[in-house]
N, C-alpha and C positions, 0 to 999 in steps of 0.2 A: 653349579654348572650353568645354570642358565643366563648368571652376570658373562658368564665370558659371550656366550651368544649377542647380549644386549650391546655389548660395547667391540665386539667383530662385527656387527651388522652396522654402527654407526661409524665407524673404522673406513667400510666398506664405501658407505654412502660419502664420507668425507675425500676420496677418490675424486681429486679436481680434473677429468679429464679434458674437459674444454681451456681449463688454463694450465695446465703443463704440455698440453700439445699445442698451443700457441705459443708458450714460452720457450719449450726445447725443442720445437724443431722452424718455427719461425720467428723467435725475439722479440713477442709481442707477448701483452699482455691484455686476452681477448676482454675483459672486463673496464678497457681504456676505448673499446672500438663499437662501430657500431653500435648494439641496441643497449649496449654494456652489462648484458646479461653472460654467466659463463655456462652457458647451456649450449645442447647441438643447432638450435635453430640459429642463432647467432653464429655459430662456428661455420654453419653452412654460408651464411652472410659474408663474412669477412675472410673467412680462409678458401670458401671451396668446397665441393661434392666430397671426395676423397675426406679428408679432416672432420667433415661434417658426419661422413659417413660411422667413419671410428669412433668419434665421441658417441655419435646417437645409438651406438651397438655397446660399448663399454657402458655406458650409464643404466640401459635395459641391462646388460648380462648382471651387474653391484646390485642390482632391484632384485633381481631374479635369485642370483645366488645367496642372499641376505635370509629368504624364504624356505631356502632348504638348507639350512646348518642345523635345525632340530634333526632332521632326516640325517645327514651326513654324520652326527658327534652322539646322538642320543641312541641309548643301549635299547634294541628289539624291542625289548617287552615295554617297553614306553610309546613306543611307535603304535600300540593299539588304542592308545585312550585318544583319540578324535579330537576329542575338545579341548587338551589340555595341546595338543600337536596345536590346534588352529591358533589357540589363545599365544603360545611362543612364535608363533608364524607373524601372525598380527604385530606385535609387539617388534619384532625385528621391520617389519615393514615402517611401521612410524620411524622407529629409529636410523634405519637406512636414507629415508626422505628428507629427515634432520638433517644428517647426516650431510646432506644435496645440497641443502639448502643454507647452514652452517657450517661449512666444510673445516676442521680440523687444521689441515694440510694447505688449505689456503684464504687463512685470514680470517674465515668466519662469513664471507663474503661469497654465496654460489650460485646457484642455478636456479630453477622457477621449480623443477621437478619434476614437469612431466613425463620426461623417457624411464626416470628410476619407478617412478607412481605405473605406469607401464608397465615395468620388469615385475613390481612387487605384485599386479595384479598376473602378470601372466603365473606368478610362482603359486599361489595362493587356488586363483580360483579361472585356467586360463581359458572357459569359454565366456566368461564376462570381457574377460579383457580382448577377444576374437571380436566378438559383439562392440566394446567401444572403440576398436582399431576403426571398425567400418564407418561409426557415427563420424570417429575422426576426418577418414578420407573424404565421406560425403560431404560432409562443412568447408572443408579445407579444397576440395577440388571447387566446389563451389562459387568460396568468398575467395580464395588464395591469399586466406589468413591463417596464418598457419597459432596465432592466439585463441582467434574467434572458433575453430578448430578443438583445439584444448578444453576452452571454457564447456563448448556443450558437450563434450565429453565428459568435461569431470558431473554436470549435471547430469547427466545421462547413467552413470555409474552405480548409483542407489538405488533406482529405475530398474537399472538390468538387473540387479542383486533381488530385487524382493519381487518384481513382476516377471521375470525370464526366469530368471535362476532359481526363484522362489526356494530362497534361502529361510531356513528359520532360527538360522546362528544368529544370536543378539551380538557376538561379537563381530560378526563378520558384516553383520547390517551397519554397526557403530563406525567398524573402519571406510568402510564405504562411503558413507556422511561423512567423517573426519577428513579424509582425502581428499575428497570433492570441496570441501570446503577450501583447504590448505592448497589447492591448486588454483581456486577461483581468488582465494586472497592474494597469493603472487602473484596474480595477473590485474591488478589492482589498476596496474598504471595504462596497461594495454586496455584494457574496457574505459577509460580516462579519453585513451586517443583511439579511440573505436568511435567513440560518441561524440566523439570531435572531429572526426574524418580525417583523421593525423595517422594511422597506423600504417605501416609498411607491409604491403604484399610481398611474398615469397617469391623470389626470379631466381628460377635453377639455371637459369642460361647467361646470369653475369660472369660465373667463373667456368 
């Protein structure tokens, strides 16, 4: 049972909504434009509030719902072992982000991951992810970077897990550190042109 969950949650994650809502309803291929990432931040970029908006809502809900198919498919009396719930939760969560970032359905080619990393924390454990929503806005209202944004979020994630949350899941501490990582790796090229003074601010008022 559990392989079908593994490969629905990376199913899930492989869900290109930044590029088929540029391709089917505007004839572009958002991964040719701007920052040439197929994430919402770029979709907001190049398409618009509106387009920006649905990607960055579609991407969180694939995170989210990824997190609860133990819950929706697994029989009652399974639903009480805690640990073993977290441990398939966890595991769909990576996969989902995979998923984001290798996408299936589009080439293998996807997104940075942080709206699905987003969705998977809000599914998982969602006052950590209340808590890094905030870190995010205050960086971002900030810098009006919406990378530099990201990055101390995903730092900030492991932080909230073990000094707020004061979690004593080894698993749930691991995914924390894993993410955080795998979010700062994607952002490899933006902290490149962060420290080069090359990065592009966020303008909600070009489109």
């Amino acid at each position: 049972m559990e392989i079908i969950f593994f490969i629905a949650a990376y199913i899930l994650g492989s869900i290109p909504s930044a590029v088929w809502t540029g391709k089917l309803k505007y004839g572009i291929d958002i991964r040719e434009h701007g920052s040439k990432n197929a994430g919402a931040t770029n979709t907001f970029r190049v398409l618009g509030k509106k387009p920006g908006i649905f990607v960055l809502a579609l991407d969180i809900i694939k995170g989210s719902l990824a997190t609860k198919l133990p819950y929706i498919f697994l029989a009652d009396s399974v639903l009480y072992d805690s640990d073993y719930i977290i441990q398939i939760q966890i595991i769909c969560a990576f996969l989902v982000i995979i998923g984001h970032l290798f996408p299936l359905f589009a080439g293998f080619r996807g997104g940075k991951g942080v709206a699905t990393s987003l969705g998977v924390i809000i599914g998982i454990q969602p006052i950590a992810a209340g808590i890094c929503l905030f870190v995010f806005l205050i960086v971002f209202l900030i810098s009006r970077f919406v990378s530099l944004g990201a990055i101390f979020t995903a730092i900030a994630f492991p932080f909230v897990l073990k000094f707020i949350i004061k979690t004593d899941s080894l698993w749930l501490m691991s995914f924390g550190i894993v993410v955080s990582s795998l979010v700062i790796i994607a952002h490899r090229k933006n902290i490149q042109r962060l420290l080069r003074g090359e990065e592009n601010k966020m303008n909600f008022s070009k489109k």
